[in-house]
mmCIF file of the C-alpha atoms, coordinates in Angstrom:
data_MODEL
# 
_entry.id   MODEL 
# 
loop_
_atom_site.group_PDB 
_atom_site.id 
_atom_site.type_symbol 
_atom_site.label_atom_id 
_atom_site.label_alt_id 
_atom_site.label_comp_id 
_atom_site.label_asym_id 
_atom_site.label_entity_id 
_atom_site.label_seq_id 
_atom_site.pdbx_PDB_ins_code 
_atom_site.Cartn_x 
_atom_site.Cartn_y 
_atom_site.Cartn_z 
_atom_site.occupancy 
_atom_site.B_iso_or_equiv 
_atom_site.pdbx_formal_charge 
_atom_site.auth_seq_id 
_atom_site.auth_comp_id 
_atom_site.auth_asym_id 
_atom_site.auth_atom_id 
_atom_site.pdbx_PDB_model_num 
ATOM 1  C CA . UNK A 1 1  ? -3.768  37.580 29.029 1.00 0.00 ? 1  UNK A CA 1 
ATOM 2  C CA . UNK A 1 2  ? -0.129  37.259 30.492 1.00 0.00 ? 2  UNK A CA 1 
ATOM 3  C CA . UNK A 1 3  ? 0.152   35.230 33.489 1.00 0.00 ? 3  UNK A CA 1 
ATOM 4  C CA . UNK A 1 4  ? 0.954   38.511 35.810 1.00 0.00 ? 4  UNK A CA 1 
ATOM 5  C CA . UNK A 1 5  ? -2.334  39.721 34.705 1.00 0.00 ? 5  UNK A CA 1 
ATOM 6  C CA . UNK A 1 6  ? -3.769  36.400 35.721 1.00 0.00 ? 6  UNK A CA 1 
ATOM 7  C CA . UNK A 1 7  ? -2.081  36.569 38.968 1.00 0.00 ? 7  UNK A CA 1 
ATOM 8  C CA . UNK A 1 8  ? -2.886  40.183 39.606 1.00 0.00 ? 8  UNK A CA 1 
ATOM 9  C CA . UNK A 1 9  ? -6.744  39.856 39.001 1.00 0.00 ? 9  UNK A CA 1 
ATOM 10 C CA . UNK A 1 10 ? -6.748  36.911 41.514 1.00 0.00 ? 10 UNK A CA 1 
ATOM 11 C CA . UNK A 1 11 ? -4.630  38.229 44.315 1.00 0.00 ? 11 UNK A CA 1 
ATOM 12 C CA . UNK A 1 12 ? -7.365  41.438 43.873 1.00 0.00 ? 12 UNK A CA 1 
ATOM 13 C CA . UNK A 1 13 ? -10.147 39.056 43.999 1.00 0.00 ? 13 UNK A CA 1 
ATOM 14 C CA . UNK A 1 14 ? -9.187  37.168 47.189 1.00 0.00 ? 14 UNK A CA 1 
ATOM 15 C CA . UNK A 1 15 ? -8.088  40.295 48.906 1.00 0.00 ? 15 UNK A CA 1 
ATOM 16 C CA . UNK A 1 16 ? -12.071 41.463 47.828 1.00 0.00 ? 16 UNK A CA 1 
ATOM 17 C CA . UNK A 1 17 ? -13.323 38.582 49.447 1.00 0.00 ? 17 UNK A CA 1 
ATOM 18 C CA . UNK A 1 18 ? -10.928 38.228 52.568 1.00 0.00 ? 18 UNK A CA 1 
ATOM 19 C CA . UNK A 1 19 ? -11.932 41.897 53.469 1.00 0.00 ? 19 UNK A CA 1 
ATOM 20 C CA . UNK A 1 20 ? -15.836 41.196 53.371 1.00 0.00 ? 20 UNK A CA 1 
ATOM 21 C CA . UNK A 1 21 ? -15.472 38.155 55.045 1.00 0.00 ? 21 UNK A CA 1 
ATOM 22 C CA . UNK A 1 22 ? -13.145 39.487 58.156 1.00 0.00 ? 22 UNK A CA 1 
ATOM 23 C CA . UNK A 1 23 ? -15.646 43.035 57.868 1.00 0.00 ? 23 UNK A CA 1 
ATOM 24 C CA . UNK A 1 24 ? -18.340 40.530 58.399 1.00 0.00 ? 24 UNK A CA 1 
ATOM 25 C CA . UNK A 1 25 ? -17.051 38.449 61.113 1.00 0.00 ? 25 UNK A CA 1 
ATOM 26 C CA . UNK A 1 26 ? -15.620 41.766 63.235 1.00 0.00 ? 26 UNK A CA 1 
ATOM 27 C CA . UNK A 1 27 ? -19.167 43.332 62.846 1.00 0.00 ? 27 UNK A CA 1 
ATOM 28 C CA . UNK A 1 28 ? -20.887 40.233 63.841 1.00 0.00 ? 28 UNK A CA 1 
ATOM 29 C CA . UNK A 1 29 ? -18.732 39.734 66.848 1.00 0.00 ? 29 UNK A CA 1 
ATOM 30 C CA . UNK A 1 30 ? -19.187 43.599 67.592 1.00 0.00 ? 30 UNK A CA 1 
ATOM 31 C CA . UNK A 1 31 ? -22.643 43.252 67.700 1.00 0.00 ? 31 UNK A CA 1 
ATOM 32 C CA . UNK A 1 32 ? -22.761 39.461 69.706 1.00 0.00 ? 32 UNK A CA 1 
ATOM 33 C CA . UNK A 1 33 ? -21.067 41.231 72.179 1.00 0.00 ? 33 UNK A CA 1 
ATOM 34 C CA . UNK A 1 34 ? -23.009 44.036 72.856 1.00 0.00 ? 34 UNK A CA 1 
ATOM 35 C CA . UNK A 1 35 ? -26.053 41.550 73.209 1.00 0.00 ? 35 UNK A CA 1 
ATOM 36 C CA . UNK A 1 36 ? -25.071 38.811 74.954 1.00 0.00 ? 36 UNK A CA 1 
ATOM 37 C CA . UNK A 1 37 ? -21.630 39.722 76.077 1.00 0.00 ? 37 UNK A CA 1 
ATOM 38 C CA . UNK A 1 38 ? -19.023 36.936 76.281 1.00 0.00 ? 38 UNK A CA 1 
ATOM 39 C CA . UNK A 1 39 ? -21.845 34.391 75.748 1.00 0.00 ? 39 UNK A CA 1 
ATOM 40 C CA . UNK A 1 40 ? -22.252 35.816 72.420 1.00 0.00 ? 40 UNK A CA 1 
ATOM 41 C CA . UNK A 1 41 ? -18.596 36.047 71.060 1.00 0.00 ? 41 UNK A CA 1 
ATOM 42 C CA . UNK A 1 42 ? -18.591 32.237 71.624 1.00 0.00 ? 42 UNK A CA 1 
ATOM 43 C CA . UNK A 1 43 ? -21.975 31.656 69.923 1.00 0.00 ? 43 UNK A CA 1 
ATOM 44 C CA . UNK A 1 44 ? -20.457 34.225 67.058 1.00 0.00 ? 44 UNK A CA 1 
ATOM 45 C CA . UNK A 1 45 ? -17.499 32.156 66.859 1.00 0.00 ? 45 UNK A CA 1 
ATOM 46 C CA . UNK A 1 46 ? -18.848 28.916 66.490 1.00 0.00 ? 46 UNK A CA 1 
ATOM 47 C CA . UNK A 1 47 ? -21.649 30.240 63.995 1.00 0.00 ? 47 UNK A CA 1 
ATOM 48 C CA . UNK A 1 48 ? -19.170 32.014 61.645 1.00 0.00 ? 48 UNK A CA 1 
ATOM 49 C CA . UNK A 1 49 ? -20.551 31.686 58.578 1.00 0.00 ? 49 UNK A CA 1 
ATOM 50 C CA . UNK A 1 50 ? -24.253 32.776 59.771 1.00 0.00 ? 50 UNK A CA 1 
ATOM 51 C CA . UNK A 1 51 ? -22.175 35.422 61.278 1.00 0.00 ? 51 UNK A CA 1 
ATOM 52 C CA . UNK A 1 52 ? -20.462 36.955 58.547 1.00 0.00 ? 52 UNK A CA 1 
ATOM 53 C CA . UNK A 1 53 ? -24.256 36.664 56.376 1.00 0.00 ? 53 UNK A CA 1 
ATOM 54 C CA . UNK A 1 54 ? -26.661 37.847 58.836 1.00 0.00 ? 54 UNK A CA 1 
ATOM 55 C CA . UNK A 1 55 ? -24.735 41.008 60.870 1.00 0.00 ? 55 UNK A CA 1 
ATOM 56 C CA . UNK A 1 56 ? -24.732 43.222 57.619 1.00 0.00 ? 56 UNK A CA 1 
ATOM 57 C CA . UNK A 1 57 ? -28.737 42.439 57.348 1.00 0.00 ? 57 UNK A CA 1 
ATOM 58 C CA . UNK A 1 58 ? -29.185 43.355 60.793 1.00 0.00 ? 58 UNK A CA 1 
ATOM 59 C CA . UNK A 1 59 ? -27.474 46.308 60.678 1.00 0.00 ? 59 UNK A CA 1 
ATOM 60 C CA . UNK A 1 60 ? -29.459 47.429 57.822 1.00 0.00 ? 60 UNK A CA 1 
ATOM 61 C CA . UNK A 1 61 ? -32.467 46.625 59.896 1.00 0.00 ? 61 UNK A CA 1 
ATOM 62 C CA . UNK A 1 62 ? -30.649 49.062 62.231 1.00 0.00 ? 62 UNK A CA 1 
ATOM 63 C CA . UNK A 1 63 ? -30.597 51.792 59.429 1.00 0.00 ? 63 UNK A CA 1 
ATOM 64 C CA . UNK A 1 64 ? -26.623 50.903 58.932 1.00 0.00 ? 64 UNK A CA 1 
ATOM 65 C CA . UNK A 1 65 ? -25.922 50.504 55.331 1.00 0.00 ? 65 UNK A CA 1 
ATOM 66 C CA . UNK A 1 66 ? -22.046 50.877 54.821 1.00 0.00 ? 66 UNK A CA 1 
ATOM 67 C CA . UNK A 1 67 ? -21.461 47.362 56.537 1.00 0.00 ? 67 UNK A CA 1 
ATOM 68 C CA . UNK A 1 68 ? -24.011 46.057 53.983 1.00 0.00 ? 68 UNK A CA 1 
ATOM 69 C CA . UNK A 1 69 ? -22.261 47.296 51.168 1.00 0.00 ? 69 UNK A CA 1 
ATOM 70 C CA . UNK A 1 70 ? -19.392 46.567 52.507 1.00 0.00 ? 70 UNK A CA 1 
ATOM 71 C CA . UNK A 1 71 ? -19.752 42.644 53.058 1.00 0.00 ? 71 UNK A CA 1 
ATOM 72 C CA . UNK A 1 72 ? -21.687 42.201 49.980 1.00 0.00 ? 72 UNK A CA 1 
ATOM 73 C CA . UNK A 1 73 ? -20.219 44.555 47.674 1.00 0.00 ? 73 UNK A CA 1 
ATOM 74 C CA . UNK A 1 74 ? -16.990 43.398 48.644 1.00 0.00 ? 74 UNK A CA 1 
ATOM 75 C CA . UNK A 1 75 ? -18.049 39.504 48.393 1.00 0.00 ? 75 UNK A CA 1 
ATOM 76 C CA . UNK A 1 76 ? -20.088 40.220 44.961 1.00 0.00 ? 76 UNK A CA 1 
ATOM 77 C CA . UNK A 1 77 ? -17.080 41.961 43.661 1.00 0.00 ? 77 UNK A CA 1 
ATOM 78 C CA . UNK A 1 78 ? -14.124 38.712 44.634 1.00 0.00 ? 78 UNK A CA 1 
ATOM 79 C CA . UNK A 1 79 ? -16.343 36.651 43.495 1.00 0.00 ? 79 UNK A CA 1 
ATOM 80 C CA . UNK A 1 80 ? -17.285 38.379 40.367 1.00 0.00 ? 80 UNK A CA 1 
ATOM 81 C CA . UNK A 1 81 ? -13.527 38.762 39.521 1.00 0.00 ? 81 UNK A CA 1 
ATOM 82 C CA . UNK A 1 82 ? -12.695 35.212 40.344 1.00 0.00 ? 82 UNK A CA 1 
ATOM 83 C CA . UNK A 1 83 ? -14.851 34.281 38.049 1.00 0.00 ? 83 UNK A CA 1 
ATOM 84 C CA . UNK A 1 84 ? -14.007 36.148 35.476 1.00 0.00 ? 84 UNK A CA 1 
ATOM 85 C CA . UNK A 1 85 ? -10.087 35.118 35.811 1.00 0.00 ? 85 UNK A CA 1 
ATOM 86 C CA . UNK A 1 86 ? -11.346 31.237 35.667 1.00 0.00 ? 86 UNK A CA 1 
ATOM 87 C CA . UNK A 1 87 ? -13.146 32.488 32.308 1.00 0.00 ? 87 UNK A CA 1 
ATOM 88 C CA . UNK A 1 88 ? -10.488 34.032 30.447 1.00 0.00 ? 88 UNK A CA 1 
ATOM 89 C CA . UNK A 1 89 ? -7.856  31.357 31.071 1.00 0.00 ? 89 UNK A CA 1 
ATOM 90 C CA . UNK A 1 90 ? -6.782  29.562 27.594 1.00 0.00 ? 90 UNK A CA 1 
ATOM 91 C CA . UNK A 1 91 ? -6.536  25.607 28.492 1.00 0.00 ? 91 UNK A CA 1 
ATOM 92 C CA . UNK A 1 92 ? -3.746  23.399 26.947 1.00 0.00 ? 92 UNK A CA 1 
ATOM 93 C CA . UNK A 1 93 ? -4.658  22.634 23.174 1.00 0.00 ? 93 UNK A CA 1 
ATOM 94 C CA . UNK A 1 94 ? -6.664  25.633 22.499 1.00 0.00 ? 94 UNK A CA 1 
ATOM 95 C CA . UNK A 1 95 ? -5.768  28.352 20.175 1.00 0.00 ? 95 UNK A CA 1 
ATOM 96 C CA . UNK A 1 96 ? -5.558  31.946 20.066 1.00 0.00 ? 96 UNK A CA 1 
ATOM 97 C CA . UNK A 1 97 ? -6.706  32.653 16.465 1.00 0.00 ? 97 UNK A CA 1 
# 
């Protein structure tokens, strides 16, 4: 693969994963504040990352399932691509044919 390709396929992967992760946190802090108010935005903030995991399962509990797919899909998806760029790269010293 060129290195554009490379570059391309990894600027598409983080962009995957920044948008779950920021879809995560805004939910989260959505839903913090309708519970606990102002309280909760600080206890959403400090608690990120159990943030960004656990508002998509509780709005599935809620019968919301776009956010789910949303967060997930989009992490499963970044990180699926990542990986795959990571894969397909050709180190120094090894051969095409």
């Amino acid at each position: 693969m060129t290195h554009r390709r490379h570059l391309a396929i990894r600027a598409l992967a983080c962009l995957g994963l920044a948008a779950a992760g920021f879809t995560g946190l805004e939910l989260g802090m959505r839903m913090a504040a309708d519970v606990a108010g102002i309280w909760g935005i600080v206890a959403a903030s400090v608690l990120f990352p159990a943030t960004i995991a656990g508002a998509p399962l509780l709005a599935l509990t809620w019968g919301q399932w776009v956010p789910a797919v949303v967060v997930y899909g989009g992490g499963l998806a970044g990180g699926v691509l990542y990986a795959r760029r990571e894969e397909g790269e050709c180190g120094p010293g090894s051969s095409t044919s």
